[in-house]
C-alpha positions in Angstrom: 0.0 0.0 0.0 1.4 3.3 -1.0 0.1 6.7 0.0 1.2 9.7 -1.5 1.3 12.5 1.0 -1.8 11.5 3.5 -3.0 14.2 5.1 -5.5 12.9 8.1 -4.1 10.7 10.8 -6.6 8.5 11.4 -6.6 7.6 8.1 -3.5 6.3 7.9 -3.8 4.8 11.1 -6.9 2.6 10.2 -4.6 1.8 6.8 -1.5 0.4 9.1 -4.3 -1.3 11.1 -6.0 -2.8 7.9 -2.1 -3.7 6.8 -1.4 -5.7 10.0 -4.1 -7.3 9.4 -3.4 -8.2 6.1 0.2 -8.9 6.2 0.7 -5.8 3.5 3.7 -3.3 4.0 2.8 0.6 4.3 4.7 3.1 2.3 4.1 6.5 3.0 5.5 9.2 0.6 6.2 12.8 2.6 5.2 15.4 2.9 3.0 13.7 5.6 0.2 16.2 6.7 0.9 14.7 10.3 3.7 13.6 12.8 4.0 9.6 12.8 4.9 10.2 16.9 1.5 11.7 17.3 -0.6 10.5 19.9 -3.5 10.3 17.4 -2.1 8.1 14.4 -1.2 5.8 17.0 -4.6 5.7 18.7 -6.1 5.1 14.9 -4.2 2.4 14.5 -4.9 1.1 18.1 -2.2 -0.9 19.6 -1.4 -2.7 16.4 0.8 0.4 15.3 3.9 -1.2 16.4 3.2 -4.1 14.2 3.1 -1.8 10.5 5.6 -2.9 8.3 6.4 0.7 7.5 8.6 2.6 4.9 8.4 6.4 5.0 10.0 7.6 1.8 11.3 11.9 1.2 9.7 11.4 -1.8 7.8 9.1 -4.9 11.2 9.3 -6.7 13.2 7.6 -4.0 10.6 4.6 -3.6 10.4 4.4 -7.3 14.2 3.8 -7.6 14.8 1.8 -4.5 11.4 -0.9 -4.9 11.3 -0.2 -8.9 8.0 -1.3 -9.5 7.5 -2.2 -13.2 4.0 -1.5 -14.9 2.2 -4.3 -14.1 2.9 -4.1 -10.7 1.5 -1.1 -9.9 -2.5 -0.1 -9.3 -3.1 4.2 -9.0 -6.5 5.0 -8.1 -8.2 7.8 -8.8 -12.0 8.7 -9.0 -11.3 9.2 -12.4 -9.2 6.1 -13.3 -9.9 4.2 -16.4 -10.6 0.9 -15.2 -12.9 -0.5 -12.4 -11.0 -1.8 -9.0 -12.4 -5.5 -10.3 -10.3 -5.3 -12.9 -6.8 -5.1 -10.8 -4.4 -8.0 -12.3 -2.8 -9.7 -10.0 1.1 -10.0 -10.1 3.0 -11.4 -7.5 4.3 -8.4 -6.2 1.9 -5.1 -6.2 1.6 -1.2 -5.3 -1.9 0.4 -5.0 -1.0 3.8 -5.1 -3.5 6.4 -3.5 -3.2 10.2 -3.5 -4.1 12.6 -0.6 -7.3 13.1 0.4 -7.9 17.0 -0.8 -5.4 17.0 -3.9 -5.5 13.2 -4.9 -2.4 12.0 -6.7 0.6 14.2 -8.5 -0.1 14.2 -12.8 3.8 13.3 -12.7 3.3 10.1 -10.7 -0.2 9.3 -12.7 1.9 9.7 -16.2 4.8 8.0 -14.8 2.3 4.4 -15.6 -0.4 5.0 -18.6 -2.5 2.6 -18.4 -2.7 1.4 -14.9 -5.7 3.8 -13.5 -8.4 2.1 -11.5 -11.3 3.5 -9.8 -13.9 2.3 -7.1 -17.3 3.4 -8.5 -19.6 6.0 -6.8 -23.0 7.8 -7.0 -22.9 10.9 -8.3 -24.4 12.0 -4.9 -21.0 12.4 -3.3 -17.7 13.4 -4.3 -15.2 10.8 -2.6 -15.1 7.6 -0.2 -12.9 8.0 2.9 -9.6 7.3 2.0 -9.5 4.4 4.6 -12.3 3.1 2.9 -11.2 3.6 -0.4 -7.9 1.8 0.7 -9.8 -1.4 2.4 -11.8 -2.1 -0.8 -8.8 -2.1 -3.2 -6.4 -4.0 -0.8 -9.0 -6.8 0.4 -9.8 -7.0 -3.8 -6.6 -7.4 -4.8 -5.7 -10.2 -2.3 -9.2 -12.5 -3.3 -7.4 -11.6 -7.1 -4.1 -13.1 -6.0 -5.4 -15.9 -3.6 -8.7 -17.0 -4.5 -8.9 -19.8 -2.3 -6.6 -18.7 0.3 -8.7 -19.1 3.7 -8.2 -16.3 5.8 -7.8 -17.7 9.6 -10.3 -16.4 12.0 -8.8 -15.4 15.7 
């Protein structure tokens, strides 16, 4: 999971929480809109914030040369991406990239891989899910892609 520039705490506390519990690593790209010592985060992510497999990157350009991650390896979404989150391949390795939750995701990083634009359909009644949300639904889809009969353990 990969988040450029998050700008709400809790949100990317409830993401670490939802990446614990999925055995997913958390990238966070700066600038973060929030301290990662803050009480808050922490308490988002309950007592599981210890347990984040967590990379915080100065910037997109350093995790893009250190984790290279080729073009079908990486999912952006958007709320205008081309493609439908049902429609995520499913590589062995893969990025979901998600943008900010006021400004969305940097043209630069969107033009950096044509072609790999997913979105998670809406009414026209509102503008956005929650990031948090946003981030559950593509993660949880992506894994039933890449493990269809992998039974998740209960407890």
């Amino acid at each position: 999971m990969v988040l450029i520039s998050p700008e709400i705490h809790w949100n990317t506390g409830n993401i670490g929480r939802t990446c614990v519990a999925t055995g997913s690593f958390l990238h966070l790209i700066k600038p973060l809109g929030f301290s990662l010592d803050s009480k808050k985060i922490k308490r988002a992510g309950l007592d599981y914030w210890q347990l984040v497999k967590l990379s915080v990157w100065e910037d997109f350009t350093g995790f893009q040369s250190k984790l290279a991650p080729g073009q079908d390896e990486v999912a952006i979404f958007s709320k205008t991406g081309a493609r439908p989150f049902w429609s995520l391949p499913s590589p062995a390795r893969q990025f979901l990239i998600f943008g900010s939750e006021t400004r969305g995701l940097p043209e630069n990083i969107v033009s950096r891989y044509p072609g790999t634009t997913y979105h998670i359909p809406i009414t026209k009644d509102i503008r956005s899910l929650n990031l948090s949300t946003a981030v559950g639904i593509a993660l949880y889809e992506s894994l039933r892609r890449a493990h269809p009969f992998h039974a998740w353990s209960i407890g």
